[in-house]
C-alpha positions as CSV (number, residue, x, y, z in Angstrom):
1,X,0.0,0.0,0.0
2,X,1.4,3.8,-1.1
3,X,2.0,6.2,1.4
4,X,1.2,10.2,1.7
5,X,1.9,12.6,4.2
6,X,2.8,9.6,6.7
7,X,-1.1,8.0,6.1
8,X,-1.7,4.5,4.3
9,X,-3.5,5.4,0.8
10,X,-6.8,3.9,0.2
11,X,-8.4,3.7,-2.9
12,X,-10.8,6.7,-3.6
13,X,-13.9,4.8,-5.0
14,X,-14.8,1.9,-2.1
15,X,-12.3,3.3,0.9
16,X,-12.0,0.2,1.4
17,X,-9.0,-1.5,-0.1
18,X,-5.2,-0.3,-0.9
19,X,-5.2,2.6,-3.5
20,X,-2.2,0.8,-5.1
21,X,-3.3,1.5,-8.6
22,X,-3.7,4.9,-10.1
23,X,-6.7,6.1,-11.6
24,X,-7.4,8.9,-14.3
25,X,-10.3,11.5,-13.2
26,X,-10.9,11.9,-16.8
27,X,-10.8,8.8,-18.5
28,X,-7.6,9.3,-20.7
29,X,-9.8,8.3,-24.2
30,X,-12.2,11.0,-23.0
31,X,-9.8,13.3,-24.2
32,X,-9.7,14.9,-27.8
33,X,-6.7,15.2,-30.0
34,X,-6.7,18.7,-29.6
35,X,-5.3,18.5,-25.5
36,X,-1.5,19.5,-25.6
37,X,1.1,17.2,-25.6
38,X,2.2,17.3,-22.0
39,X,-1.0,18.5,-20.5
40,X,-1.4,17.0,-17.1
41,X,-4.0,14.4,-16.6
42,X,-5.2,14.2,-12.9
43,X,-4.8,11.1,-11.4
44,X,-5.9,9.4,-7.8
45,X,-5.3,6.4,-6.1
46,X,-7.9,3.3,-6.3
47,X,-8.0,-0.2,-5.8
48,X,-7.2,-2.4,-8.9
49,X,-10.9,-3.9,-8.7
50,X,-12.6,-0.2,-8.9
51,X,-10.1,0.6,-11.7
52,X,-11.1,-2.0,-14.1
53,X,-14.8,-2.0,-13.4
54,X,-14.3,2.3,-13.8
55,X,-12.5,1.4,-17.0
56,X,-15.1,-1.0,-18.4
57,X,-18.1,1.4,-17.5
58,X,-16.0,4.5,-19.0
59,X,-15.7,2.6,-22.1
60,X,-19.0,1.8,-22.3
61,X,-20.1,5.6,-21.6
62,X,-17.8,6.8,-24.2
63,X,-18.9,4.3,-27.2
64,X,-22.9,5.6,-26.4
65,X,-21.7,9.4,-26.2
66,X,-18.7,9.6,-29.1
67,X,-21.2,8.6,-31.8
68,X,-23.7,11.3,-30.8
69,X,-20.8,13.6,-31.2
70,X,-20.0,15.7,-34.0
71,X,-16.7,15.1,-35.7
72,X,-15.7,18.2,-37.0
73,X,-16.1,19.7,-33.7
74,X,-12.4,20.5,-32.2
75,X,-13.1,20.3,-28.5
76,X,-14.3,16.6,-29.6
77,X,-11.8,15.7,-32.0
78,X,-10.6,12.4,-33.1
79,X,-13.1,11.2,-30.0
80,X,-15.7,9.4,-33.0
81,X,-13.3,8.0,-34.8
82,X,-11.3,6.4,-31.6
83,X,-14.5,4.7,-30.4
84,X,-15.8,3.5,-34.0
85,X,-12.6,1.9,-34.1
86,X,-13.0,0.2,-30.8
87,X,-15.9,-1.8,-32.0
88,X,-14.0,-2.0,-35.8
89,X,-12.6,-5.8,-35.8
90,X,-10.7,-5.0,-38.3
91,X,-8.7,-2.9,-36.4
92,X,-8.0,-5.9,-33.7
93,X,-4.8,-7.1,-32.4
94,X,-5.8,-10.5,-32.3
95,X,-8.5,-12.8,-32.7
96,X,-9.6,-12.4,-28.8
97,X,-9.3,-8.7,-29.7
98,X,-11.6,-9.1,-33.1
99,X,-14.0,-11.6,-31.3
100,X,-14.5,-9.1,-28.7
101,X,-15.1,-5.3,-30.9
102,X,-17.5,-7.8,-32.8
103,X,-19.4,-8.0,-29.9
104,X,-19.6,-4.6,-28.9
105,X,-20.3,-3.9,-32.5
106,X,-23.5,-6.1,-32.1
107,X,-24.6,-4.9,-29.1
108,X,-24.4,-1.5,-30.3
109,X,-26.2,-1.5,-33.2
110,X,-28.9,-3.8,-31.7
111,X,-29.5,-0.5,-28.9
112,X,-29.3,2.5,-32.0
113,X,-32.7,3.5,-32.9
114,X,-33.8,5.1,-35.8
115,X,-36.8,7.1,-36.0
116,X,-37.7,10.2,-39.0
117,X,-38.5,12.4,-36.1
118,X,-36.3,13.4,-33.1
119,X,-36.9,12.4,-29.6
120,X,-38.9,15.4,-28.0
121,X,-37.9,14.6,-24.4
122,X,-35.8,12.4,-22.5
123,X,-32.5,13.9,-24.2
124,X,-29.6,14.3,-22.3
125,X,-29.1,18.0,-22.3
126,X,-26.3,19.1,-24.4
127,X,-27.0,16.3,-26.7
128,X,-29.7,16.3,-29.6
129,X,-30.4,17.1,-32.5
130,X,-28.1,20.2,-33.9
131,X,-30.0,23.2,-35.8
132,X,-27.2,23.4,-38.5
133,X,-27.3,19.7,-39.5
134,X,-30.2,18.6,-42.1
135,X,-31.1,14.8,-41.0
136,X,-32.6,11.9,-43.2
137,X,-33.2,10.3,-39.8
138,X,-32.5,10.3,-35.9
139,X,-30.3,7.9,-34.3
140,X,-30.5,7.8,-30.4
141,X,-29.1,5.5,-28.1
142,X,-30.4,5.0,-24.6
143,X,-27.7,5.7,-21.3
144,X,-28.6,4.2,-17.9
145,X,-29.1,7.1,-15.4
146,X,-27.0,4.4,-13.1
147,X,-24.0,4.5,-15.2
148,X,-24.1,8.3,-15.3
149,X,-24.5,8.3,-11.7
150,X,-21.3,6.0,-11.2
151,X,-19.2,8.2,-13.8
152,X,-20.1,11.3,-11.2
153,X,-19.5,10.3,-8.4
154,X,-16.4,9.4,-10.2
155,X,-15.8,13.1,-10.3
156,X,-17.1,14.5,-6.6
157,X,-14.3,11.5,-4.8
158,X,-11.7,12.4,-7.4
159,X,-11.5,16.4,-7.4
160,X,-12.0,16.0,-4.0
161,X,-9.0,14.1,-3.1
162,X,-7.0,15.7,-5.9
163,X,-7.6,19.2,-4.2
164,X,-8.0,17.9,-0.7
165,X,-6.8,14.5,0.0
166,X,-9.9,13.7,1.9
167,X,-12.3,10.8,0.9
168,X,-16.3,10.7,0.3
169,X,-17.7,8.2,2.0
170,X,-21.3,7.8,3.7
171,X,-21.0,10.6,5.7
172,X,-22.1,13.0,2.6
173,X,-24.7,12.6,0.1
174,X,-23.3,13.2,-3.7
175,X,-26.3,14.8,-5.8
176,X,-26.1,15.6,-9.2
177,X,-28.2,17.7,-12.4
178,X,-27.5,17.6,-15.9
179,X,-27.3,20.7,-17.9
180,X,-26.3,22.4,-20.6
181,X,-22.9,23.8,-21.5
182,X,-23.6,27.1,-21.0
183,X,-23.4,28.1,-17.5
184,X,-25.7,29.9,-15.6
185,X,-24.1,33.2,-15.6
186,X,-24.9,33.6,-11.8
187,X,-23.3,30.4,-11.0
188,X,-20.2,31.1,-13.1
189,X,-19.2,34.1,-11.1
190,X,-20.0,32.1,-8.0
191,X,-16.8,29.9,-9.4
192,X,-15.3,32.4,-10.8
193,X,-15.0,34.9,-7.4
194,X,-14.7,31.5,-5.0
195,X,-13.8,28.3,-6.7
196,X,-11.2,26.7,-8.8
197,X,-11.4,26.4,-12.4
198,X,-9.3,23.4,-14.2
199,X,-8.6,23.6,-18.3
200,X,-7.5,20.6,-18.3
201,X,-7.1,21.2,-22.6
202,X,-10.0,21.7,-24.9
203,X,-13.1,20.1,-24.2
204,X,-12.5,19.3,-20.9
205,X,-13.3,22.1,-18.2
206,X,-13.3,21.2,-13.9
207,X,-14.8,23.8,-11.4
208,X,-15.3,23.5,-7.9
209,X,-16.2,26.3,-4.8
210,X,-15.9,24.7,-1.6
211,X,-19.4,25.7,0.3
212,X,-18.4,25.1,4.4
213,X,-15.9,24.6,6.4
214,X,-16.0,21.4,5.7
215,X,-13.5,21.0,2.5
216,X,-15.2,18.1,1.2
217,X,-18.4,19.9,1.0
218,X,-18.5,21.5,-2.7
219,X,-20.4,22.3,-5.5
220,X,-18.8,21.2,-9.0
221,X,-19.3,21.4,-12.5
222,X,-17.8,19.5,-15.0
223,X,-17.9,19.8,-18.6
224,X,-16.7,18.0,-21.6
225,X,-16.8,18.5,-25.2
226,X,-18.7,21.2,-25.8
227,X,-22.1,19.1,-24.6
228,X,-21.8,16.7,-21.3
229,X,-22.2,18.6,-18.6
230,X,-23.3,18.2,-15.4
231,X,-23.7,19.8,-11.7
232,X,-22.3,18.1,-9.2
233,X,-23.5,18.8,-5.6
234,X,-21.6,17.2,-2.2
235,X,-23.2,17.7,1.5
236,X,-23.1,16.0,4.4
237,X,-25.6,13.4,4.8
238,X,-28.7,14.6,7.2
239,X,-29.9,11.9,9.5
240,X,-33.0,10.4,9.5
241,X,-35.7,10.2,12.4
242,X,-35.1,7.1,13.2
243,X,-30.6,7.6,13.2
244,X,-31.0,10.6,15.6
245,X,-29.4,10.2,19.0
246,X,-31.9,12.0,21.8
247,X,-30.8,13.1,25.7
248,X,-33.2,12.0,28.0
249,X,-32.6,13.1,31.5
């Protein structure tokens, strides 16, 4: 087990186990071409088992997301064509390798509907059909609100340890609220005149005000490619009824 400031490090995700592996806060494919050679890609500790079940679900997020992305767009470049290619086997290494982008190949097209009029709700904001674009058809793709979840509170443990070094656990309740990429212009100056905000290259933007005391308390917002965004709020968890201690004298 790694050591920091004189304290075993856990892993970040279950606080449970030996953060003996190190994992990216943004997925390193979730990053476009355009990000600078060199730019710094935050990383935190986790266990091995988080990390590869993190890296299967990130995978599986970025396949559903990249081909709803448009392609000449430079704060999403080259992201399209890295996931078609991951479920190209043509492109394998091996047979294992082709077996398996033929599967995700399958799976994927069996879950892309097509439809001649676009979805009128139920679309992720930032995503959707794009004014500019003339369309024979809509393709949509459904994304579990459980996976989404899982990829955010990806982001609340792993800006807060990056800027902290403290953990998430039980104690605090991790909401979230998907929005567009636009800020609210109230809530940028919030970040702008009390938080931190992370270019960490094109298309990928981390901001974070701490809102108590409390460090690990925060309100965050991350966005990526010019569409995903999201609001990410962390509190301490309030106690119900039935977990509140009483003095009786």
């Amino acid at each position: 087990m790694r050591r920091s400031n004189n304290k075993w490090v856990l892993c970040v995700h279950c606080i449970e186990k030996p953060g003996n592996t190190d994992d990216h806060l943004v997925p390193r494919s979730w990053y476009p071409d355009s990000t600078p050679v060199g730019q710094e890609k935050w990383k935190f500790p986790a266990c091995e088992s988080c990390n590869h079940d993190y890296g299967e679900l990130e995978n599986n997020l970025l396949l559903r997301f990249a081909i709803c992305l448009d392609p000449n767009d430079a704060l999403a470049a080259g992201i399209p064509e890295r996931a078609l290619r991951s479920i190209n086997p043509n492109a394998a290494r091996n047979d294992r390798d082709r077996r398996a982008r033929q599967d995700r190949r399958n799976r994927i097209q069996t879950e892309v509907h097509f439809s001649a009029c676009a979805p009128q709700e139920g679309i992720l904001p930032g995503f959707g059909a794009r004014p500019d674009v003339e369309y024979k058809e809509f393709g949509s793709i459904l994304v579990a609100v459980s996976d989404l979840s899982k990829m955010v509170r990806k982001f609340a443990k792993g800006l807060t340890y990056i800027e902290h070094a403290c953990y998430l656990d039980s104690q605090y309740a991790i909401k979230w609220l998907p929005t567009n990429a636009n800020l609210n212009p109230a809530i940028d100056e919030v970040f702008s005149r009390r938080g931190t905000k992370r270019f960490q290259g094109p298309g990928v933007i981390l901001q974070r005000v701490a809102v108590s005391e409390d460090p690990a308390q925060s309100f965050m917002h991350v966005a990526l490619w010019g569409c995903f965004s999201v609001y990410i709020a962390v509190e301490e968890q309030l106690k119900t009824f039935d977990e509140q201690e009483w003095i009786v004298t």
